[in-house]
C-alpha positions in Angstrom: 100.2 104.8 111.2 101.8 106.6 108.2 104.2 104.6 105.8 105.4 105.4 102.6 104.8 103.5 99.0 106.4 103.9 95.5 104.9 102.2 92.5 106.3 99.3 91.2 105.7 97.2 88.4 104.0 93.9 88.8 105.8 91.8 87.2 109.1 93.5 88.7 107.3 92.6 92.7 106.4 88.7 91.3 109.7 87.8 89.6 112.4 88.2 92.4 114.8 87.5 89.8 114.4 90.8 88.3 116.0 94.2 88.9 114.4 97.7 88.7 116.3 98.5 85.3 114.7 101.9 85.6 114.0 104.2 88.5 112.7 107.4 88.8 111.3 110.1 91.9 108.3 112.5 90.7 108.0 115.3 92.9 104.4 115.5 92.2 103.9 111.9 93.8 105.1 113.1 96.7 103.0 115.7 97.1 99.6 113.3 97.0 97.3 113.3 99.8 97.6 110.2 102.3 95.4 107.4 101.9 92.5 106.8 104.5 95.0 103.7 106.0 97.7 106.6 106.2 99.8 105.3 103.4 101.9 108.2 101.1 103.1 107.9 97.8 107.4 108.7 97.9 106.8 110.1 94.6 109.3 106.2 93.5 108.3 104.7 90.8 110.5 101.3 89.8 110.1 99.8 86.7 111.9 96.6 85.2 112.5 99.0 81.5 111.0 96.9 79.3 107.3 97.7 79.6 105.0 98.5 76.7 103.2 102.2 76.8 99.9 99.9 77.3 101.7 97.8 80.3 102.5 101.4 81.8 98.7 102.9 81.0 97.4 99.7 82.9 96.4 100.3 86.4 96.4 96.7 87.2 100.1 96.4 86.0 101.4 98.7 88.8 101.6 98.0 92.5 102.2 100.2 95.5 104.6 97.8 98.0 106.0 99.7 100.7 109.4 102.1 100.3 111.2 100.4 103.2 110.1 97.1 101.6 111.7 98.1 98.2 114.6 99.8 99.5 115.5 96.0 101.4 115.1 94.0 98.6 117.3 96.0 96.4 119.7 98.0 98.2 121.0 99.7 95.0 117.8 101.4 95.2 117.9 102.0 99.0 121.0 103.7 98.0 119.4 106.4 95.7 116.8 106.7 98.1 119.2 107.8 100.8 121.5 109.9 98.9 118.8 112.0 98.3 118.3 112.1 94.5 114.7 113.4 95.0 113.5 115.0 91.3 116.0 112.3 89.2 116.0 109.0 86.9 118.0 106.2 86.8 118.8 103.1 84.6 120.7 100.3 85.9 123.8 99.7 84.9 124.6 96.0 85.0 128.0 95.8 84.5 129.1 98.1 87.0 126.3 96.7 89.3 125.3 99.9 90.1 122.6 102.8 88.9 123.7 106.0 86.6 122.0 108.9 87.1 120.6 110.1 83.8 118.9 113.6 84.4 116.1 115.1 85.7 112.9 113.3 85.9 110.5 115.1 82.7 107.6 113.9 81.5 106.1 114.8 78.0 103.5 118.0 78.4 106.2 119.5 81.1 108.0 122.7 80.5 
């Protein structure tokens, strides 16, 4: 059976007080090869905001919990997911309890 992933941080998936403060789909994720159990990577990545460059370089550090999974626990998420925002980043916005949508997702070295 096929089911999708995103990559979390660990200490966002172990403290269920703490909300993704930082969200972001890679488009390059998604287009990863399934694993051998069938699982594919969403191209999510959800990250509390805080982390050091080293937490973020740290393989251990990151988890891969399942979308649907993620989407349930926080639906402000789930709502990004569905709206289609494929390609985008987001930071949390606390006070208006929801995410703002702060431009395309680019990563250093791209053009």
């Amino acid at each position: 059976m096929s089911y999708l992933i995103a990559f979390a941080s660990r200490r966002l998936v172990e403290d269920e007080s703490l909300t993704p403060g930082y969200v972001y789909h890679d488009p390059e994720d998604a287009t990863l090869p399934p694993a051998a159990d069938g699982r594919r990577a969403s191209g999510w990545n959800l990250l509390v905001g805080d982390e050091t460059d080293e937490q973020l370089a740290d393989a251990g550090e990151l988890l891969m919990p399942d979308l649907e999974w993620l989407v349930e626990r926080y639906p402000a998420f789930g709502k990004i997911v569905s709206s289609g925002s494929e390609g985008r980043q987001f930071e949390w916005d606390a006070d208006a309890g929801r995410y703002t949508d702060v431009g395309p997702s680019t990563f250093p070295g791209e053009d």
